[in-house]
Backbone as JSON Lines, residues from 0, in Angstrom:
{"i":0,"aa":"X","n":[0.83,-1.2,0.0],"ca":[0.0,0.0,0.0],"c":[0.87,1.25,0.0]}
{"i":1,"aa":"X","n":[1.94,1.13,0.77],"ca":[3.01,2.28,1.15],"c":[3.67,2.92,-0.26]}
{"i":2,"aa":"X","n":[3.42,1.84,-1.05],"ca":[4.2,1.65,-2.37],"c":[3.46,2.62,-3.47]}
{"i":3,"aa":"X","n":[2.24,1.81,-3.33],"ca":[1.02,2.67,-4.29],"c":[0.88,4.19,-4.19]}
{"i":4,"aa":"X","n":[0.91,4.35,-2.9],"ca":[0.96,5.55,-2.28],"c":[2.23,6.61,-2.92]}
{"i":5,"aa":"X","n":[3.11,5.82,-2.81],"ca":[4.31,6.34,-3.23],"c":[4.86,6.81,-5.1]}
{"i":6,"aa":"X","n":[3.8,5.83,-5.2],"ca":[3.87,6.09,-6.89],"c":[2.98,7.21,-7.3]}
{"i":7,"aa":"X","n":[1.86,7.27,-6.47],"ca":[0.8,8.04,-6.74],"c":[1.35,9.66,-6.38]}
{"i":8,"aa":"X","n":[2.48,9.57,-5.67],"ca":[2.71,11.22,-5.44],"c":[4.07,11.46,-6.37]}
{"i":9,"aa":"X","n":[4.56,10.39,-6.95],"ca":[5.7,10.28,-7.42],"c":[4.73,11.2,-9.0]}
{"i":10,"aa":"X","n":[3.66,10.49,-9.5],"ca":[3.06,10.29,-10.87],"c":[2.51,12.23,-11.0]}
{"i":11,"aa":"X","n":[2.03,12.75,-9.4],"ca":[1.93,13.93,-9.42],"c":[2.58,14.7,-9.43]}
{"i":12,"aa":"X","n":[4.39,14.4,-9.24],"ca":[5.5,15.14,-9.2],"c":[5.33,15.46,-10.51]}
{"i":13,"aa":"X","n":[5.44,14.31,-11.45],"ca":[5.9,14.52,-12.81],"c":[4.94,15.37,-13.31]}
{"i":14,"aa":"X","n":[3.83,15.27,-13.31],"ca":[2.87,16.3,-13.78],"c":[3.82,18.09,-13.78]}
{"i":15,"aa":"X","n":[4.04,17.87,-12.85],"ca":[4.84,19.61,-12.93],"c":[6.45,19.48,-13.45]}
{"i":16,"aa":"X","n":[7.02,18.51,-13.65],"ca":[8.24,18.29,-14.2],"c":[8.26,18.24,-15.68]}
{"i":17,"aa":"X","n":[7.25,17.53,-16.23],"ca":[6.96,17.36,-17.56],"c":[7.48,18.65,-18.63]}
{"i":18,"aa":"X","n":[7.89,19.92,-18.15],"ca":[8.23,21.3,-19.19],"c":[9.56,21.16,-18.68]}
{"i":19,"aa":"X","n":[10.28,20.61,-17.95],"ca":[11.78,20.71,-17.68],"c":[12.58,19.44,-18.61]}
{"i":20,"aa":"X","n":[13.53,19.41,-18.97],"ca":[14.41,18.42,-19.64],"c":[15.33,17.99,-18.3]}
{"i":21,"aa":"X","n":[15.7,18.86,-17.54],"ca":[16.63,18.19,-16.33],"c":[15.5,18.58,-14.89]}
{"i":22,"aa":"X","n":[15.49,17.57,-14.18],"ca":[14.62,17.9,-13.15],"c":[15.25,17.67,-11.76]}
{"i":23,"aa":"X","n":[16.47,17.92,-12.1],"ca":[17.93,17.84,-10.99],"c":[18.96,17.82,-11.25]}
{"i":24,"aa":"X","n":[19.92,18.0,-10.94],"ca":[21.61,17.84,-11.61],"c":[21.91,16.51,-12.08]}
{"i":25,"aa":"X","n":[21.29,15.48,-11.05],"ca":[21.34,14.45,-11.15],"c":[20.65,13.47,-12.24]}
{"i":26,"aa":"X","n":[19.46,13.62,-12.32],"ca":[18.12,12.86,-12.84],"c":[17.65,14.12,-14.43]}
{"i":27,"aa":"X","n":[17.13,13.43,-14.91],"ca":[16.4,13.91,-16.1],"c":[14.96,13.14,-16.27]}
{"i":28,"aa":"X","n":[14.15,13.75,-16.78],"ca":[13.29,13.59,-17.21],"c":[12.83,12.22,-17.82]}
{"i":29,"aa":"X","n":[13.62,11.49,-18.44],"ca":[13.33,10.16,-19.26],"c":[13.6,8.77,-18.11]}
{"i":30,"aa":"X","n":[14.86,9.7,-17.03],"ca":[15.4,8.46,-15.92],"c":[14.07,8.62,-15.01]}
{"i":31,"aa":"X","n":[13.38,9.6,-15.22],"ca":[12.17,10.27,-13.84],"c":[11.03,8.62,-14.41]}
{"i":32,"aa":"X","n":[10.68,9.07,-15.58],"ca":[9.83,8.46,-16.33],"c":[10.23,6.89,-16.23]}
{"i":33,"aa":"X","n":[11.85,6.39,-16.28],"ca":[11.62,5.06,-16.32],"c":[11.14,4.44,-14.9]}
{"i":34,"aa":"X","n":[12.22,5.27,-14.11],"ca":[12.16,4.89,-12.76],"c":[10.78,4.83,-12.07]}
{"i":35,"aa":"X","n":[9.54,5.65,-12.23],"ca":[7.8,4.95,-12.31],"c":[7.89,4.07,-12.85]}
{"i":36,"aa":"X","n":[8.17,3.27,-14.27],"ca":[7.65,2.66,-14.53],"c":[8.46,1.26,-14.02]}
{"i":37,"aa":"X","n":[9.4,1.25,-13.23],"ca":[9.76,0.12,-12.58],"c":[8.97,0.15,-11.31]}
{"i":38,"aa":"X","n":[8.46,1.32,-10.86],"ca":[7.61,1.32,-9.63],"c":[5.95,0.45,-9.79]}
{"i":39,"aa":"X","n":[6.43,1.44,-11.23],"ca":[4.41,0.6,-11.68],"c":[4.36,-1.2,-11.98]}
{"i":40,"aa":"X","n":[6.24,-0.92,-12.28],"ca":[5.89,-3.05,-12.82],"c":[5.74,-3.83,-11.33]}
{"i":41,"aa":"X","n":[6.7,-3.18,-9.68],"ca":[6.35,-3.36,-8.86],"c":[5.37,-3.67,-8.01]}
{"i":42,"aa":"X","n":[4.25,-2.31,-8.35],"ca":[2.75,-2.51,-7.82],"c":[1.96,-3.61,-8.65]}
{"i":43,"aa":"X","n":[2.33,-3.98,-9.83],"ca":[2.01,-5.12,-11.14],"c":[0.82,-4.39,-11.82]}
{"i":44,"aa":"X","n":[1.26,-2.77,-12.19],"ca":[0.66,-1.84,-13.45],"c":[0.95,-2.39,-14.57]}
{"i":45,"aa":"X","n":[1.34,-3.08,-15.45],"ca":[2.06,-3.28,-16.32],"c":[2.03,-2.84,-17.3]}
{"i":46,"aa":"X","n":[0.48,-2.18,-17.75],"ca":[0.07,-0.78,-18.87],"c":[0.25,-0.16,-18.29]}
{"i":47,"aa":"X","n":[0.33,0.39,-17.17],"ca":[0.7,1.48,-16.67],"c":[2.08,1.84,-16.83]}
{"i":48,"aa":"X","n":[2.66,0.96,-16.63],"ca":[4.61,1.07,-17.25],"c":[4.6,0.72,-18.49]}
{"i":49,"aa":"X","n":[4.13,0.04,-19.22],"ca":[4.63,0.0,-20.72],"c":[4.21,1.5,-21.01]}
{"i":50,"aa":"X","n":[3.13,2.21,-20.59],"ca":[2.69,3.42,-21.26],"c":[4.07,4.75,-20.85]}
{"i":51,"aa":"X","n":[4.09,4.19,-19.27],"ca":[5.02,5.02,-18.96],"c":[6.34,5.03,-19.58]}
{"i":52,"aa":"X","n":[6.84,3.92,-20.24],"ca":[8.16,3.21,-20.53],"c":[7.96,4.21,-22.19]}
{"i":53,"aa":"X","n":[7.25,4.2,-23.0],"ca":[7.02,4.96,-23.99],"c":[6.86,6.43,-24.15]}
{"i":54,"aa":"X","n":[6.9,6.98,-23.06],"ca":[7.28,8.54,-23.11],"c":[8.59,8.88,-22.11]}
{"i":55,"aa":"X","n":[8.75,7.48,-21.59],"ca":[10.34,7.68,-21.43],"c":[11.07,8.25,-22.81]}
{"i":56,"aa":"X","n":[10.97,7.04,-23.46],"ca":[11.59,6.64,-24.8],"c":[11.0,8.29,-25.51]}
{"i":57,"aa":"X","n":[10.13,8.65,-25.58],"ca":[9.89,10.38,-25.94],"c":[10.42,11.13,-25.07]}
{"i":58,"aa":"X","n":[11.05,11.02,-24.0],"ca":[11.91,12.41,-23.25],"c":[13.16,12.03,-23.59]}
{"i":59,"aa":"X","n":[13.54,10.81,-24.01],"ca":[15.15,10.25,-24.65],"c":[15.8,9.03,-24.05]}
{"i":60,"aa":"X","n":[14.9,8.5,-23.69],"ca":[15.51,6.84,-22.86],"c":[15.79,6.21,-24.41]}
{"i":61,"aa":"X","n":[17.02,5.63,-24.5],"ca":[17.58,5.31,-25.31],"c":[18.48,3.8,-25.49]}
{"i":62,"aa":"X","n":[18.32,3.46,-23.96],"ca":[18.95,2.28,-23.4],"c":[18.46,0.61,-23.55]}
{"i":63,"aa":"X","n":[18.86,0.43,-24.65],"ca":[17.99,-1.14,-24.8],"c":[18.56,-1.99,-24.22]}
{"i":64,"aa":"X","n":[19.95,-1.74,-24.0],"ca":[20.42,-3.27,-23.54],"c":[19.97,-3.08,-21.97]}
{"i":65,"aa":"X","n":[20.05,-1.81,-21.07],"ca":[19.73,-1.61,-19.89],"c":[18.09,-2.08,-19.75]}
{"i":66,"aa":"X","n":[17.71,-2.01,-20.37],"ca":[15.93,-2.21,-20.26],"c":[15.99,-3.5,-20.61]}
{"i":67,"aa":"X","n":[16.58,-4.28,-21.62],"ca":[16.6,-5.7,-21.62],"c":[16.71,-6.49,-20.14]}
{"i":68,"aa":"X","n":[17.86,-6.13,-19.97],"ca":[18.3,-6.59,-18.82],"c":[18.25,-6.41,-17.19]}
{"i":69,"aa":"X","n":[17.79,-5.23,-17.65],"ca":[17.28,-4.63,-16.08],"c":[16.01,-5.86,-14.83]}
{"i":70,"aa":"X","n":[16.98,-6.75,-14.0],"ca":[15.87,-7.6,-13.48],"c":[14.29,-7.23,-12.6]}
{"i":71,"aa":"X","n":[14.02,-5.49,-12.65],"ca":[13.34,-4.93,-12.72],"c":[12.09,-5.22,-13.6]}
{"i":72,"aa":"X","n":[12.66,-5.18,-14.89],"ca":[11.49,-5.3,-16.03],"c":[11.13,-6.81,-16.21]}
{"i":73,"aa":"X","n":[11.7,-7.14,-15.49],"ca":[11.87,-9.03,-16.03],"c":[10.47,-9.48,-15.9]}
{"i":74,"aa":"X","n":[9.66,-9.15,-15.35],"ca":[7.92,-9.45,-15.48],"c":[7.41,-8.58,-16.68]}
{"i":75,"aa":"X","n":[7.42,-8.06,-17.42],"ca":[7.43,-7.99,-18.57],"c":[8.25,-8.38,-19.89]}
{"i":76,"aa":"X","n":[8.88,-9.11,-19.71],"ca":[9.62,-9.83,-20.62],"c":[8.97,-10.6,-21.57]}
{"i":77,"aa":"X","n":[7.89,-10.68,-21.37],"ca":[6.62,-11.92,-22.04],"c":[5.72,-10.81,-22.73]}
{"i":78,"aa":"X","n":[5.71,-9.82,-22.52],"ca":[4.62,-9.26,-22.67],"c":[5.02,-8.43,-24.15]}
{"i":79,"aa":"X","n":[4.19,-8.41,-25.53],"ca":[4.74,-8.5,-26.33],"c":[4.94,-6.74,-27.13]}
{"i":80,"aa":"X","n":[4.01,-6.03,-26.12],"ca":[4.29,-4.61,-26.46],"c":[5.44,-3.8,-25.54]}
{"i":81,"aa":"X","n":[5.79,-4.47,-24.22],"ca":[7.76,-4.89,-24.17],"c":[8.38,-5.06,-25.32]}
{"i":82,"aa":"X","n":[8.31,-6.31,-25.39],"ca":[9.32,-6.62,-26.64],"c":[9.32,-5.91,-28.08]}
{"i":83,"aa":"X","n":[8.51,-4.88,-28.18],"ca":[8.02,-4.16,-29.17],"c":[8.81,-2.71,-29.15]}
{"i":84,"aa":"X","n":[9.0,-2.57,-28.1],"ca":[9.71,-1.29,-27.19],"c":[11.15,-1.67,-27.57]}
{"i":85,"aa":"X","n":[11.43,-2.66,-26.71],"ca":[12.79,-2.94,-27.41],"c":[13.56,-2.87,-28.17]}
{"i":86,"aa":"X","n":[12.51,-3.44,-29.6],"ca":[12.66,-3.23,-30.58],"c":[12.65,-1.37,-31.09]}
{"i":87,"aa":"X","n":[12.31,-0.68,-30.93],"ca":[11.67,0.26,-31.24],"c":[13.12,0.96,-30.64]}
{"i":88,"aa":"X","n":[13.75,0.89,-29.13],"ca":[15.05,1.65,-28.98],"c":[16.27,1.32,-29.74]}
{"i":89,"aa":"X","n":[16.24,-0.54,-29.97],"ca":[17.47,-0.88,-30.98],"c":[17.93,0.2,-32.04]}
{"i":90,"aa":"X","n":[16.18,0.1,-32.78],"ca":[16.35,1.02,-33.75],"c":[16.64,2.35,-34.15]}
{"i":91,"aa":"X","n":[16.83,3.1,-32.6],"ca":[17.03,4.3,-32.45],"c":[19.09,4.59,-33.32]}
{"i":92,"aa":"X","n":[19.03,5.8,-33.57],"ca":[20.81,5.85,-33.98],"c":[21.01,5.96,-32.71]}
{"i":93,"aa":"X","n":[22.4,5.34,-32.51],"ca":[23.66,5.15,-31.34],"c":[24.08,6.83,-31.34]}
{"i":94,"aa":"X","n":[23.77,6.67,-29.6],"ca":[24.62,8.17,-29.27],"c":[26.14,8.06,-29.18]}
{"i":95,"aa":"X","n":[26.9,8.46,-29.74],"ca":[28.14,8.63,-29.39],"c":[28.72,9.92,-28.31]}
{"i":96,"aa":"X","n":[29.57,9.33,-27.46],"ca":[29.79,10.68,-26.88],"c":[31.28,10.96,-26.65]}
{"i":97,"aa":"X","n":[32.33,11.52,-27.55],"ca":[33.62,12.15,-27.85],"c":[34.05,12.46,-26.33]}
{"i":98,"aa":"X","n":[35.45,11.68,-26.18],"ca":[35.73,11.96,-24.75],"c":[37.2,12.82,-25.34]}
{"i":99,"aa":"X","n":[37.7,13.92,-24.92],"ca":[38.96,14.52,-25.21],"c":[39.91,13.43,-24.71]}
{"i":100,"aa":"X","n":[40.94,13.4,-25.62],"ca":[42.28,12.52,-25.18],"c":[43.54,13.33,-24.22]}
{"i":101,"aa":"X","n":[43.47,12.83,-23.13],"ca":[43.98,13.89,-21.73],"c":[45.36,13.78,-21.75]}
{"i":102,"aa":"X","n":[46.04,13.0,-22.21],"ca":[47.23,12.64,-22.86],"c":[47.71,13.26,-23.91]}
{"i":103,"aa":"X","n":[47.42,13.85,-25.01],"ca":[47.34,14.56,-25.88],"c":[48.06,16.11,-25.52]}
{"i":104,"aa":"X","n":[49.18,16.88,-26.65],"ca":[49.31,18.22,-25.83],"c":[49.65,18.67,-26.64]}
């Protein structure tokens, strides 16, 4: 119950976060979004997180192998608009991110 509770004020946070791209130094918007929807696979929402898991993926969750594997999602693993998602980040282009060579002078 403590849980439900907890999602339910979590789900009203986002309501006012939703116009920000960073919603802490730490966290962003898409980690806000997945992290419910591991809460919702918890309470056993499971449309409630696949829906949520899909506007992750619209604020920029981009992580398939993390969502594959995450033993979080693992009760949806069967479920075939999961595996549809999956599919759907594979296909996203690879972020690359250029690290300067510190060695270099």
């Amino acid at each position: 119950e403590r849980a439900r509770e907890l999602l339910s004020q979590a789900l009203q946070w986002l309501a006012n976060a939703r116009q920000a791209i960073h919603i802490t130094p730490v966290a962003w918007l898409a980690e806000l979004l997945y992290t419910i929807a591991v809460a919702q696979v918890r309470v056993q929402r499971t449309s409630d997180a696949l829906d949520t898991l899909e506007q992750a993926l619209g604020a920029g969750w981009h992580d398939a192998d993390w969502l594959e594997r995450d033993p979080e999602m693992r009760p949806l693993l069967r479920e075939p608009r999961f595996v549809g998602f999956i599919e759907q980040v594979r296909r996203l282009p690879t972020v690359e991110i250029a690290t300067p060579d510190l060695t270099a002078r």
